[in-house]
C-alpha positions as CSV (number, residue, x, y, z in Angstrom):
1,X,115.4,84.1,40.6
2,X,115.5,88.0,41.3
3,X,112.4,87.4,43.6
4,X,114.7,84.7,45.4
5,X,117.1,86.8,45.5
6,X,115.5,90.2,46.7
7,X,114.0,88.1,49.4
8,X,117.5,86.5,50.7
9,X,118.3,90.1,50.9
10,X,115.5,91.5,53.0
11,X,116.4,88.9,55.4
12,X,120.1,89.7,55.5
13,X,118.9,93.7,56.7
14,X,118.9,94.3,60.5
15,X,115.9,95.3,61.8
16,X,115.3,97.2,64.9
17,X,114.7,95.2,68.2
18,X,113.3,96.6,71.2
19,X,115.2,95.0,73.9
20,X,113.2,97.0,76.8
21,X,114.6,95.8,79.9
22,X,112.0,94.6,82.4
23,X,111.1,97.2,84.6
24,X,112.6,97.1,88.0
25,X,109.2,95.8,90.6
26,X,109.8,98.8,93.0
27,X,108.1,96.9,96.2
28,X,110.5,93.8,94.9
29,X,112.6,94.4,98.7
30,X,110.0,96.2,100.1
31,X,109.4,95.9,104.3
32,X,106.8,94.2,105.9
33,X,103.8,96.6,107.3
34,X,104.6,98.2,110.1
35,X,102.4,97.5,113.3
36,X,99.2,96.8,113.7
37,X,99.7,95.5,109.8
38,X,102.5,93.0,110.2
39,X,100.1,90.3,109.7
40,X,98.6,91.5,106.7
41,X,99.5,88.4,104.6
42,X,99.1,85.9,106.5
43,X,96.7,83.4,104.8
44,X,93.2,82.6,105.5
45,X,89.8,82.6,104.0
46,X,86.4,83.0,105.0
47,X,83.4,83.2,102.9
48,X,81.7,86.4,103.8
49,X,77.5,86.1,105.1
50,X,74.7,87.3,103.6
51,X,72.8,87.8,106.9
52,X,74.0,89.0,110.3
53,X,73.3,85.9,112.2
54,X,75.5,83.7,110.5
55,X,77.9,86.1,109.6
56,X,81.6,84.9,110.4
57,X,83.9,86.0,113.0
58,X,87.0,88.4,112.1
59,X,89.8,88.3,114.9
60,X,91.6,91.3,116.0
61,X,95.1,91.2,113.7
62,X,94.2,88.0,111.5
63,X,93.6,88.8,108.2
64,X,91.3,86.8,105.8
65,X,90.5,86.5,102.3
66,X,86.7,87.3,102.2
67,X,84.6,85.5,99.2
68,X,81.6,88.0,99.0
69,X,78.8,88.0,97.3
70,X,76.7,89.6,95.0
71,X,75.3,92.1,96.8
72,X,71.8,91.6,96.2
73,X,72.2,88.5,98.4
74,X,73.4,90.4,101.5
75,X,70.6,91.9,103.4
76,X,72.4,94.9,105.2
77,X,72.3,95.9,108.7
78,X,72.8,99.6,107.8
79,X,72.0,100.8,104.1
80,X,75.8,101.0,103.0
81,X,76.4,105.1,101.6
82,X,77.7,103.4,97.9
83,X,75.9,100.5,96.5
84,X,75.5,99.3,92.8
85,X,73.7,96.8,91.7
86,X,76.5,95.0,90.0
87,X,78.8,94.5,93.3
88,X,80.0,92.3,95.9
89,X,79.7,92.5,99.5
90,X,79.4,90.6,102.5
91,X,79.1,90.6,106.6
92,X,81.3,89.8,109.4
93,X,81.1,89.8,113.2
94,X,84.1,91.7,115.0
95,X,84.6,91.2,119.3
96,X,86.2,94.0,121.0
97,X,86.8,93.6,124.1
98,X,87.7,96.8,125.4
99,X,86.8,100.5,124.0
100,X,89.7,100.9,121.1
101,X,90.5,102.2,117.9
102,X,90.1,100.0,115.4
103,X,91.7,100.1,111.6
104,X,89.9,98.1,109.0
105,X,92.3,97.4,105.8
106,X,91.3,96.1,102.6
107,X,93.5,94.7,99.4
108,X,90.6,96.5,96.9
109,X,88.1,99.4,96.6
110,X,84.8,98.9,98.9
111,X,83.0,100.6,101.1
112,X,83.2,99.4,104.7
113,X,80.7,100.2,107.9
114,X,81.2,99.3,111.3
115,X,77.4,98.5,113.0
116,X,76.6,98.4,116.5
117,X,73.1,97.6,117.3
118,X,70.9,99.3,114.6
119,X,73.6,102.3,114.2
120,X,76.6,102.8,111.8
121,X,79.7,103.4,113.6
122,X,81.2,107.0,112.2
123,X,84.3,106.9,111.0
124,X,87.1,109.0,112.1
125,X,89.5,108.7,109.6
126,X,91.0,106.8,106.5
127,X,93.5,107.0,104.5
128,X,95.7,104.6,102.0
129,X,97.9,101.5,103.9
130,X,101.9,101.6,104.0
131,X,103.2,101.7,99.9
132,X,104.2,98.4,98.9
133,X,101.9,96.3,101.5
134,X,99.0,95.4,99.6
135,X,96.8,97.7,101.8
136,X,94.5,99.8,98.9
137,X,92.6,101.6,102.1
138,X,91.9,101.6,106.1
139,X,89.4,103.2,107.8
140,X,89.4,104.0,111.3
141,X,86.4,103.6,114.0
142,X,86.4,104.2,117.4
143,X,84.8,101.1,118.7
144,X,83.0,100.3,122.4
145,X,83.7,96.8,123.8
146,X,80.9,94.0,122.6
147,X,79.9,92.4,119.1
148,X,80.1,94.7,116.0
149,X,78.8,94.2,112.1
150,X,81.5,94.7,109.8
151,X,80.1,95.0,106.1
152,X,81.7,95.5,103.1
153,X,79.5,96.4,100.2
154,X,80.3,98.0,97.1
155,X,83.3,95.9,95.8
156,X,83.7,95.7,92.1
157,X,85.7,92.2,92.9
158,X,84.6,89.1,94.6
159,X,87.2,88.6,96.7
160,X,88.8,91.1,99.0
161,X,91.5,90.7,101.9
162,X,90.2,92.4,105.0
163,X,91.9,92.4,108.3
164,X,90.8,94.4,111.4
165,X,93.5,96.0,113.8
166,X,94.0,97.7,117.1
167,X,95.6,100.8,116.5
168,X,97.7,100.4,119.9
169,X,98.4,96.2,119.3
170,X,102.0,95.2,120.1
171,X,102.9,98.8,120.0
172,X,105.9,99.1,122.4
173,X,104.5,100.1,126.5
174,X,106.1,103.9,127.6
175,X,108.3,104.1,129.9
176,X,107.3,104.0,133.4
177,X,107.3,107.5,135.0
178,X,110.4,108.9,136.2
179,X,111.5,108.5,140.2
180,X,109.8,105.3,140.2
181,X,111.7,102.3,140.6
182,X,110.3,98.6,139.7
């Protein structure tokens, strides 16, 4: 009975509760990108290539999830800089149709080239995306017009969002010069 009553007891003490409150989500009310990213989650998916020639298109400012693959299976134009063995990565085609600058985004950590004919494109800069847009990285390249290899290698995931953007796309035309009338 004392046992009973010993445990009736115990349950009548009050013990602590952590009542944490949720933390707040600081990108909860977050803006969209600003340009050329605007379209950044937009949905679409392609299945990256393991071979140039059949290596889907990316559009200028349409943004895709890519599925890659292992990256034994992708037979690269360029030997990528970082490359392990237990990675994903994959090829696309990218049209330009006039000399630009072009930003290449991506939701995860991978390495990304830019090939034209049997050269790596340098890059001229990267840098993080806008805080709260999903953007983990974009690197620039200053592109000629024609048909360019875009490969990601080096991805630790097997899917990635990749979009590739004009740097000057929708951005707002100057003003025409002044004493001119139209």
């Amino acid at each position: 009975m004392k046992r009973i009553l010993f445990l009736l007891a115990l349950c009548a003490l009050p013990f602590p509760v952590s009542a944490a409150a949720p933390a707040a989500d600081p990108c909860k009310d977050a803006p969209f990108p600003p340009e050329p990213w605007t379209s950044w989650m937009q949905s679409g998916a392609e299945m990256a290539a393991g071979e140039a020639h059949s290596a889907p298109r990316l559009i200028l400012g349409k943004p895709v999830v890519a599925a890659l693959r292992p990256a034994v299976q992708v037979q690269y134009a360029v030997k990528p800089e970082k490359l392990r063995p237990k990675s994903y990565g994959g090829l696309f085609t990218l049209s330009v149709k006039t000399a630009a600058r072009v930003g290449v985004g991506l939701s995860g950590p991978a390495w990304v080239d830019i090939v034209t004919g049997d050269q790596a494109v340098p890059s001229i800069a990267h840098g993080h995306g806008p805080e709260c847009s999903g953007i983990r990285k974009i690197v620039w390249f200053d592109l000629p017009a024609g048909v360019h290899l875009l490969q990601i290698a080096d991805s630790p995931a097997r899917e990635v969002r990749v979009m590739a953007a004009d740097a000057i796309a929708n951005q707002p035309l100057p003003p025409p010069p002044s004493g001119r009338d139209f």
